[in-house]
N, C-alpha and C positions, 0 to 999 in steps of 0.2 A: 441646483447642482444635484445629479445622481448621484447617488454611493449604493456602492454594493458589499454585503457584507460573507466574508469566505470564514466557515468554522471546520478549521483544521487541525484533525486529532490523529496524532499517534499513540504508536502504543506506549512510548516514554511521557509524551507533553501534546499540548491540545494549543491552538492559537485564535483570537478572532483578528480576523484584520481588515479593516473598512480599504474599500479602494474607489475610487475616481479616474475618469478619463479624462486629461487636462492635455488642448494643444499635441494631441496623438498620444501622448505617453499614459501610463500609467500610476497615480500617486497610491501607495498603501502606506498605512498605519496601524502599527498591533497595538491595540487598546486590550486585550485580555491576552495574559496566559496562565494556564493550571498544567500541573504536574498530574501525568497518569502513569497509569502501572496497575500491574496485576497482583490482588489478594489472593495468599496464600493461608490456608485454613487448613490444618488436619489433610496434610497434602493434596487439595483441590486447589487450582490455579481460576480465581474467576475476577469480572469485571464487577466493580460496584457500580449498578446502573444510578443507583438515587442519586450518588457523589458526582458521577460524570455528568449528568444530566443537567444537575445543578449547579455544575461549571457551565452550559451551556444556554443556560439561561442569565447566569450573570454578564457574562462575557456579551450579551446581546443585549443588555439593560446598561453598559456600560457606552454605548451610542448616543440613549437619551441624556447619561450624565454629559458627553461632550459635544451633547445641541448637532448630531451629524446621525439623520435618521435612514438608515438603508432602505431603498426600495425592493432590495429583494436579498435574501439570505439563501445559501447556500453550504452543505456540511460534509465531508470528505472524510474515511477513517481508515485504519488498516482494513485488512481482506478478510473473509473465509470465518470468521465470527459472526452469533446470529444472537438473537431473541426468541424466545417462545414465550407468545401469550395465553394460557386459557379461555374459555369462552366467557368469563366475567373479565378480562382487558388487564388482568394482573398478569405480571410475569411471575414464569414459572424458574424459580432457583435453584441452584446456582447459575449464573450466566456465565459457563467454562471459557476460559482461555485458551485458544490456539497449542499453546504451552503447556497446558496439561498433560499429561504424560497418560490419558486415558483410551488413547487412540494408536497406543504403539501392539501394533502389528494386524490394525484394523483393516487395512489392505486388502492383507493378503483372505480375508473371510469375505470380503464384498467380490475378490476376484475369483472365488468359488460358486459365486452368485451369475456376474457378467465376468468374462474372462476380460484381463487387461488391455488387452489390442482393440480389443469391438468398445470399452469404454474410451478410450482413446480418439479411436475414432470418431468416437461421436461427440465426447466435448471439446478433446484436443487441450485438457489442461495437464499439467504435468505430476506425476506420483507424487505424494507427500501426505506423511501420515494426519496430516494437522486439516487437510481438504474439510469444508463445510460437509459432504455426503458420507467419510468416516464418523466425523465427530454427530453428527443426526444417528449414523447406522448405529452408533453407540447408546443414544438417546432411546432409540427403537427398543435394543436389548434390555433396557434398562427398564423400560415401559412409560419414562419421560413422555415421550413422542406422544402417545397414547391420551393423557392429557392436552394437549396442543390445538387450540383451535385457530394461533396464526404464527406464521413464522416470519421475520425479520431480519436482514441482514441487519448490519450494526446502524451504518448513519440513515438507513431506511424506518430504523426502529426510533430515532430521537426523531426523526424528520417529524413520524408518525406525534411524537411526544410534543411536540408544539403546533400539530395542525388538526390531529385527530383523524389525519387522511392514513391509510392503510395504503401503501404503494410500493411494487419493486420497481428497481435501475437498474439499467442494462450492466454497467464496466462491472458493479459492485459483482452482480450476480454470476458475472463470466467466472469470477474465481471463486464460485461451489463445486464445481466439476460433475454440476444437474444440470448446467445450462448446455443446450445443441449449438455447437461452436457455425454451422453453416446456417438455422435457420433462427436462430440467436434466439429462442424461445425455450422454455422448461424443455428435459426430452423426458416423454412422457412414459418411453418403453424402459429406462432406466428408473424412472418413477414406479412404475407397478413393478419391474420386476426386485428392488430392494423391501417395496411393499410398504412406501412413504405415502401416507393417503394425497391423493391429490388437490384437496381444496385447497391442500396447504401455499400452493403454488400459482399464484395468480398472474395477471399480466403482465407483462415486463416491458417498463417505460425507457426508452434512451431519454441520454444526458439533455440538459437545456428544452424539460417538461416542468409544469408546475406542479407543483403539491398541494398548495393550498393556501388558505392567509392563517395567522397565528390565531389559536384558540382564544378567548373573549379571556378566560383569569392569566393564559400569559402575557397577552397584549397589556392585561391592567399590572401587570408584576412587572412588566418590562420599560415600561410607558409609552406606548406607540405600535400600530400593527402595521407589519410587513409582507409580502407573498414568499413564502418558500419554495426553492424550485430545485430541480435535481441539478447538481453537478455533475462531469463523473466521478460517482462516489466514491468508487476505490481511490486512494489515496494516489497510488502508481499513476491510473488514468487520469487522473488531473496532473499531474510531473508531467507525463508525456503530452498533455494538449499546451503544455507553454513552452515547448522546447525552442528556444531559438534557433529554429533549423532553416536555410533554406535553400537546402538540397538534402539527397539520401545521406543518410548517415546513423549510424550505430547508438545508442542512447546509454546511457549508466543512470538509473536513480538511483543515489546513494546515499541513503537514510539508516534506520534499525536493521533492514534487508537492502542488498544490491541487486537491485533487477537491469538484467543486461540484454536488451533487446533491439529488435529493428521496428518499424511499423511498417507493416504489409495489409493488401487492400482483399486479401483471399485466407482462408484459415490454410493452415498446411499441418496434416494428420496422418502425417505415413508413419510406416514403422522405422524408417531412420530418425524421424521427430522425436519417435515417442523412446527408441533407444538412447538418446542425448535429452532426454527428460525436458524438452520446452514445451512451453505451455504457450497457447492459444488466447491471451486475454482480450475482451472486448475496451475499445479505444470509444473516443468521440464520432462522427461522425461514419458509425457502425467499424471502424477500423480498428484492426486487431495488434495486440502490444505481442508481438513473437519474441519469448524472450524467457529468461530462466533466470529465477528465484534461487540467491547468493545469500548465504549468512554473512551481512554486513557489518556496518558498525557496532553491531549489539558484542560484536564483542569486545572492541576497546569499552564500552559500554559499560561491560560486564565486570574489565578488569578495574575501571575505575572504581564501581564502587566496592569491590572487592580490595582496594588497596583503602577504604572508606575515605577517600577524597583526597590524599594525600599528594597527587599527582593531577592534574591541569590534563587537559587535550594537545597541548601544546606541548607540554613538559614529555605527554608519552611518545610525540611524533618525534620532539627531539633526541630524546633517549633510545628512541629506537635507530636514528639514522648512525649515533654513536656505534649499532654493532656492527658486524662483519658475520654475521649469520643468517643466513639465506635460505633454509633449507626451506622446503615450500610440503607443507600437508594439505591433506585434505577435507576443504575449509566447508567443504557440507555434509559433512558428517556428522550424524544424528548425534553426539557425544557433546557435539556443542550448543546444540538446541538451548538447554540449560541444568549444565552443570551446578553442581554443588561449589564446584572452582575451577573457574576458565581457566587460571594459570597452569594447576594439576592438568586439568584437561589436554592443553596444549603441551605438554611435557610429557605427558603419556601417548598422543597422537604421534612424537618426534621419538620415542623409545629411550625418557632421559629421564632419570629421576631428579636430574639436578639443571635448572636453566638458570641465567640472570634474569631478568625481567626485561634488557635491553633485548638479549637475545630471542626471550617469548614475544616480543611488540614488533621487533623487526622480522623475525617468521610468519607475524601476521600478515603484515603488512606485504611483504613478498609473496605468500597465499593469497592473496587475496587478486594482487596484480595477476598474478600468472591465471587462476581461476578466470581472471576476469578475459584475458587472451584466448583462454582455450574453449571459453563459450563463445566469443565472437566469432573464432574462427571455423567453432561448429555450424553457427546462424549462415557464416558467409556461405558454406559448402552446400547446406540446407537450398539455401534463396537465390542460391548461384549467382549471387553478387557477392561484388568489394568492396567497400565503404573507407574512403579516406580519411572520416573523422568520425570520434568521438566524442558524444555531447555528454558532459559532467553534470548532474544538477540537483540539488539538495543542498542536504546538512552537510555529508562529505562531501561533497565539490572546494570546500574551504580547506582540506588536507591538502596542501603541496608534495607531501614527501609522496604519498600516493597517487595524485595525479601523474607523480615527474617516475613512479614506479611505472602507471599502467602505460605513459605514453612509451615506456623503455619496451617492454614487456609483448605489447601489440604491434610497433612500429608504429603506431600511426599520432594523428594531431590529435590533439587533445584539448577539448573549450569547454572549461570547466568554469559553471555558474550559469543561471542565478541559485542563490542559495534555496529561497523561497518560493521555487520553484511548483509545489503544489498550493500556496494558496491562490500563485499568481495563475496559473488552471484553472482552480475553481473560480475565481473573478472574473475571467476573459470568457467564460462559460456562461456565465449571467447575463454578461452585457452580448453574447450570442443570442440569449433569448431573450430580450428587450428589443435588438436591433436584428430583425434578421436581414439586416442588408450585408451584416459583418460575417462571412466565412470565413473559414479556419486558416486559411493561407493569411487575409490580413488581420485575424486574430496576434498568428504570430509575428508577424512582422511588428505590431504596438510593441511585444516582447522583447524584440531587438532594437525597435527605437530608444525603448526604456531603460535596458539593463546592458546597452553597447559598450559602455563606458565601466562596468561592474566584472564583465567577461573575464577569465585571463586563460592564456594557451600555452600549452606543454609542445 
């Protein structure tokens, strides 16, 4: 029996889940999950690499506790987060958070450097102060940089951490906004002209390449050695290679962030793109995810533990269907990145001092649908198609009241699920590069043999 093991980490929780190809289908099992999040210190927002690591290693020792030993492991994380190593292989501290607030109006100083349009052009990812090339240009000022003998995207940096292979990935790297969106390689003239040295920048592997076997003291920590091999790393690009799709159709990942895109087989960098702020991300099988980055879930997220658990996921979908408040803000607005309190936040975006909490959940909630129509129907205008359906898939795909908002919102169908949508990406990516007799069409198709029954439609 093969197993394949997918180590799927967001920015809230990390998961390991062993998976097998049984009779067409696909069986998974979460044998590890750890809680992650960002340390805050003396207002810097950073990642504990030792902590996270250390979940990733137990989580892959927890195979040999249950006698099912993976033949190859595979690790998927949020975006746009890096590592710096030094030339002795330590990393250099803190390892900031996307979230940090070090990078607010970083932009606009790199766009004095390369003007907006001509960066644009050339990676085709979309503005956001939080981009991997702000947060380095930060670095740079800082004289961080300066030290730096490698740099790391995030599960390229743990990969490194169990193989002792130094390797980049294509999906992860498409959202630095360093990577050339047509020749999918570093671009080296936005390299010299920020004045990022270039060694930093090595060759860039697509998904379903090896990495290496596990180093000799984790193989003996873990009981058994594995080959680690790239997923696509970004988190997103494994959602979209399990889509149960099979025709064109519109996509929602709906996790911490809603990324709402189509998959096209060409980048598209014009200036009407880059006025409707889509980004260009790299997919599997060099295809790119066209689509725009939505502050999602993170904010019932945010209000949950703000209300410090008092309230269920459930309890706040219901409480919110309870109002008749509808007004619809605007739900990517830097103010909600992360507030001090979403609630405030959301009361001050609506111009109210005073909300119920029914009325701020169901505003979101209606934000969120309407946002989500009026990026599709940008994408449509863009790609000059129509898309009949929308594929739901994540953590939020299990919201009804949202689903039954966005199919009101778009007009269109709505096939929300699988939940687990990006470990079942990175899994189906493995056994890609085990069997390459399996392409991506009947990749997906196991997806929908699997999870047929799990589906449900608005």
């Amino acid at each position: 029996m093969t197993y394949y093991l997918a180590i799927d980490i967001g920015a809230s929780s990390g998961r390991h889940i062993l998976g097998q190809l049984t009779n067409g289908k696909l069986n998974m099992e979460e044998i590890y999950r750890f809680e992650n999040g960002i340390d805050e210190h003396d207002g810097v927002c950073s990642w504990n690499l030792e902590k996270l690591f250390n979940h990733v290693v137990e989580g892959i020792a927890e195979c040999q506790k249950n006698g099912k030993i993976p033949r190859t492991i595979a690790i998927d994380t949020w975006g746009v987060d890096y590592v710096l190593l030094d030339k002795n292989y330590n990393e250099i501290l803190p390892c900031y958070s996307y979230r940090d607030k070090r990078t607010c109006g970083m932009p606009d100083k790199v766009f004095n450097i390369i003007p907006e349009q001509s960066l644009y052009e050339s990676t085709g990812i979309q503005k956001a102060e939080y981009n991997t090339l702000y947060q380095l240009y930060c670095d740079k000022i800082s004289g961080k940089l300066n030290r730096a003998a490698d740099f790391l995207m995030m599960p390229e940096y743990l990969s490194y951490k169990l193989t002792g292979v130094k390797k980049h990935e294509y999906t992860i790297c498409s959202t630095s906004n360093l990577l050339n969106a047509k020749n999918r390689a570093w671009d080296e003239d936005i390299i010299e002209a920020i004045g990022f040295r270039k060694g930093l920048f090595t060759e860039v592997a697509p998904p379903c390449t090896s990495v290496g076997y596990l180093q000799n003291e984790i193989a003996k920590r873990v009981g058994f050695n594995a080959e680690v091999v790239f997923c696509p790393s970004h988190d997103t690009a494994s959602a979209v290679t399990a889509l149960p799709i099979v025709e064109d159709g519109i996509f929602i990942s709906s996790g911490t962030w809603s990324l709402v895109g189509a998959e096209i087989l060409s980048p598209i960098t014009t200036p009407t793109a880059m006025l409707n702020n889509l980004a260009n991300e790299g997919g599997i099988d060099y295809r790119y995810r066209f689509l725009k980055n939505i502050t999602g879930m993170w904010i019932f997220q945010s209000i949950k533990k703000e209300l410090k658990g008092a309230y269920s996921y459930d309890d706040m979908m219901k409480l919110a269907m309870q109002s008749e408040y509808s007004h619809v803000i605007d739900i990517t607005s830097p103010t909600l990145l992360k507030p001090d309190s979403m609630i405030n936040a959301i009361k001050n975006l609506n111009g109210l001092e005073e909300m119920s909490l029914a009325d701020v959940l169901n505003c979101v909630y209606h934000s969120l649908a309407s946002s989500y129509a009026k990026a599709i129907a940008e994408i449509e205008h863009i790609t000059e198609n129509s898309y009949s359906t929308i594929y739901i898939v994540g953590g939020g795909s299990k919201d009804i009241y949202l689903n039954t908002l966005t199919a009101k919102y778009t007009g269109k169908r709505v096939s929300a699920g699988p939940t687990e949508c990006t470990a079942t990406g990175n899994l189906i990516s493995q056994m890609m590069y085990l069997n390459k007799n399996i392409n991506l069409q009947q990749a997906r198709s196991i997806v929908i043999d699997t999870f047929k029954n799990d589906i449900k439609y608005f």
